[in-house]
KOLKE-179764 format. One record per residue (C-alpha): residue in one letter; y, z, x; residue number from 1. Coordinates in Angstrom, 1 decimal. Last residue first. Layout:
! KOLKE-179764
> residu;y;z;x;num
> A;Y;Z;X;NUM
...
END
This chain:
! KOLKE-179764
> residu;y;z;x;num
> X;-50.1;9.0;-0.6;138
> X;-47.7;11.3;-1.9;137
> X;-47.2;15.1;-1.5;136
> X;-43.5;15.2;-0.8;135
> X;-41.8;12.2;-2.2;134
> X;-42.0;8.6;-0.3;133
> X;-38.5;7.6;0.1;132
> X;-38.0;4.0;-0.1;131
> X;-36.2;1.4;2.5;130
> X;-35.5;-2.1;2.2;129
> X;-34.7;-4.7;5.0;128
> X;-33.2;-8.3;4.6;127
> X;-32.3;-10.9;7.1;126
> X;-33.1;-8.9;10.4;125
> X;-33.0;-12.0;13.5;124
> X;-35.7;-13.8;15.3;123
> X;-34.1;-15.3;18.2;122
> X;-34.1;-19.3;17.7;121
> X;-37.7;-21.7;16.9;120
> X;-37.4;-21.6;13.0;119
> X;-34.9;-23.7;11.6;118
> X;-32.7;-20.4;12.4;117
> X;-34.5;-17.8;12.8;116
> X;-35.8;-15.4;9.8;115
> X;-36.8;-11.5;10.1;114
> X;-37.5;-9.7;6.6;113
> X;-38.0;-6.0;6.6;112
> X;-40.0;-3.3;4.3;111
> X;-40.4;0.0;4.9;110
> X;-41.7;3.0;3.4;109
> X;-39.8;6.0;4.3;108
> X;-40.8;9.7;4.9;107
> X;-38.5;12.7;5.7;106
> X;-39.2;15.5;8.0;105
> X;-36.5;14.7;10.1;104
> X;-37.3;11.5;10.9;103
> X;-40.9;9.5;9.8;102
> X;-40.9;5.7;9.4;101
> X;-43.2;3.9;7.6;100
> X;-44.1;-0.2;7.8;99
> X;-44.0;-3.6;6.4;98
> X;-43.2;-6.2;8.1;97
> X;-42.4;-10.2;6.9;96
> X;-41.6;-13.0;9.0;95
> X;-40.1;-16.3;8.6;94
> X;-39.5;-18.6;11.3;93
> X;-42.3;-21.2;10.1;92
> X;-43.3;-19.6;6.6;91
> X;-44.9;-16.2;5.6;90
> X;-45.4;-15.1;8.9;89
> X;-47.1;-11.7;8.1;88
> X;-46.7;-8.4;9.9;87
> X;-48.1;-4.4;9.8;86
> X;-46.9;-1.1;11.3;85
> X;-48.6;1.7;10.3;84
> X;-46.6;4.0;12.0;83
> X;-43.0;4.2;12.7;82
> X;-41.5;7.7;14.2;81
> X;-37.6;7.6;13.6;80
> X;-35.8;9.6;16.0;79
> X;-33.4;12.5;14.2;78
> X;-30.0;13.2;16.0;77
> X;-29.5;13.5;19.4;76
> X;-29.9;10.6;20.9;75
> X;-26.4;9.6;19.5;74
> X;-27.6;6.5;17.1;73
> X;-30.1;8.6;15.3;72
> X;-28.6;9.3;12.3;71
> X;-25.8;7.1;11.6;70
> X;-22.4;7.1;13.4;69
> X;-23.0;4.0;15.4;68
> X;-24.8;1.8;12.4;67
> X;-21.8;2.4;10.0;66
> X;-19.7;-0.8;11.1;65
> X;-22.5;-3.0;12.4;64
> X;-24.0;-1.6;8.5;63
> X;-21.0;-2.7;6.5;62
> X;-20.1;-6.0;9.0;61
> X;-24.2;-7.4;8.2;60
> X;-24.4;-5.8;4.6;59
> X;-25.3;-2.8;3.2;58
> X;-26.6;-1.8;-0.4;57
> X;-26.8;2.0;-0.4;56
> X;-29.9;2.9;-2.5;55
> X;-30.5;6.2;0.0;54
> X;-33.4;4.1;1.3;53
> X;-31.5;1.8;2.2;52
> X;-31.0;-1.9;0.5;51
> X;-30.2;-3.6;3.4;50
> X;-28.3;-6.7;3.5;49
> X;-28.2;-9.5;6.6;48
> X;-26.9;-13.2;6.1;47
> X;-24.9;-12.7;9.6;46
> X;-28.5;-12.1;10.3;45
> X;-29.1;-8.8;12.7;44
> X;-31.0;-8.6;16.1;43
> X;-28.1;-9.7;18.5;42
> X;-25.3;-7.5;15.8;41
> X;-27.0;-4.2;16.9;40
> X;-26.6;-5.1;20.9;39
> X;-23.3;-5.9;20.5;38
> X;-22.4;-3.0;18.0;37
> X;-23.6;-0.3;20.1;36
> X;-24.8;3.3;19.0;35
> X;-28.0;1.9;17.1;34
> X;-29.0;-0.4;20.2;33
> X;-28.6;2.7;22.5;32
> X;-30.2;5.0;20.1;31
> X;-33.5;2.7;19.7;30
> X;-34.3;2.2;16.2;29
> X;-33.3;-1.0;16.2;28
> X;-35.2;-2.1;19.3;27
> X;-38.4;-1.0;17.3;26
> X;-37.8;-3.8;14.3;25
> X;-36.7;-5.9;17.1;24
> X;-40.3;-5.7;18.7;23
> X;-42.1;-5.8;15.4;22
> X;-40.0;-9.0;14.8;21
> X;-41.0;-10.4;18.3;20
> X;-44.7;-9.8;17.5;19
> X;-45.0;-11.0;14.4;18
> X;-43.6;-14.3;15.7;17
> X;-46.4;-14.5;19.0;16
> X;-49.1;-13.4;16.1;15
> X;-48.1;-16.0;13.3;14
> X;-50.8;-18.8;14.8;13
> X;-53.4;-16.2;14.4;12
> X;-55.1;-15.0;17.5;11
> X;-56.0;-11.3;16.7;10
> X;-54.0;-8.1;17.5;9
> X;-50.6;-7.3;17.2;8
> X;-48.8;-4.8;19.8;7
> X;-45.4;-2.7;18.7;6
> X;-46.6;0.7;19.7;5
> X;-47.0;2.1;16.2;4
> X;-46.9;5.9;16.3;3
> X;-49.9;7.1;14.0;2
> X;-48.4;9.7;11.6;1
END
């Protein structure tokens, strides 16, 4: 898999917001930001809900809750690997990533939603989805 580094290209008018949700999207899988709840709750919606790719449905105080003791939140555990990295703004303060991740030996197909508020505050995770991609798929 081709690590994604977080840098859009082009000149679009969405590029600048693309850009600050690819950046949070990769601050969450840091294991400092994982293992504190401060730093997790700056990047998440208090609208938040995940649907992950174990079908768990979380929500903003589920996940801040969980996030700590999840894989990858010590440094020791799994890292996840994104690749293939792509973004839309779909509306002012709206933007939409898609992505893979790779920990473990597990593949997931990603798919986050980052708002801010009336579109000019801290881009913040609204809604992310995760699906397994079974061994031997495309």
């Amino acid at each position: 898999m081709e690590e994604t580094t977080g840098e859009t290209t082009g000149a679009g008018p969405g590029d600048e917001a693309v850009a600050r949700a690819v950046a949070g999207e990769l601050r969450l899988m840091e294991p400092a930001v994982r293992a504190s709840r401060a730093a997790a709750a700056e990047l998440l919606d208090p609208e938040f809900v995940e649907v992950g790719a174990s079908g768990r449905r979380w929500t903003y105080a589920g996940m801040l809750d969980a996030l700590p003791r999840m894989a990858g939140a010590d440094g020791e555990g799994p890292r996840y690997r994104p690749s293939t990295m792509a973004g839309v703004l779909l509306a002012p303060g709206l933007v939409h990533l898609t992505y893979e991740t790779e920990a473990g030996g597990r593949r997931v197909r990603r798919s986050s939603l980052w708002r801010s508020e009336g579109g000019t505050g801290p881009l913040r995770l609204l809604y992310h989805q995760g699906t397994p991609v079974p061994d031997g798929a495309g």
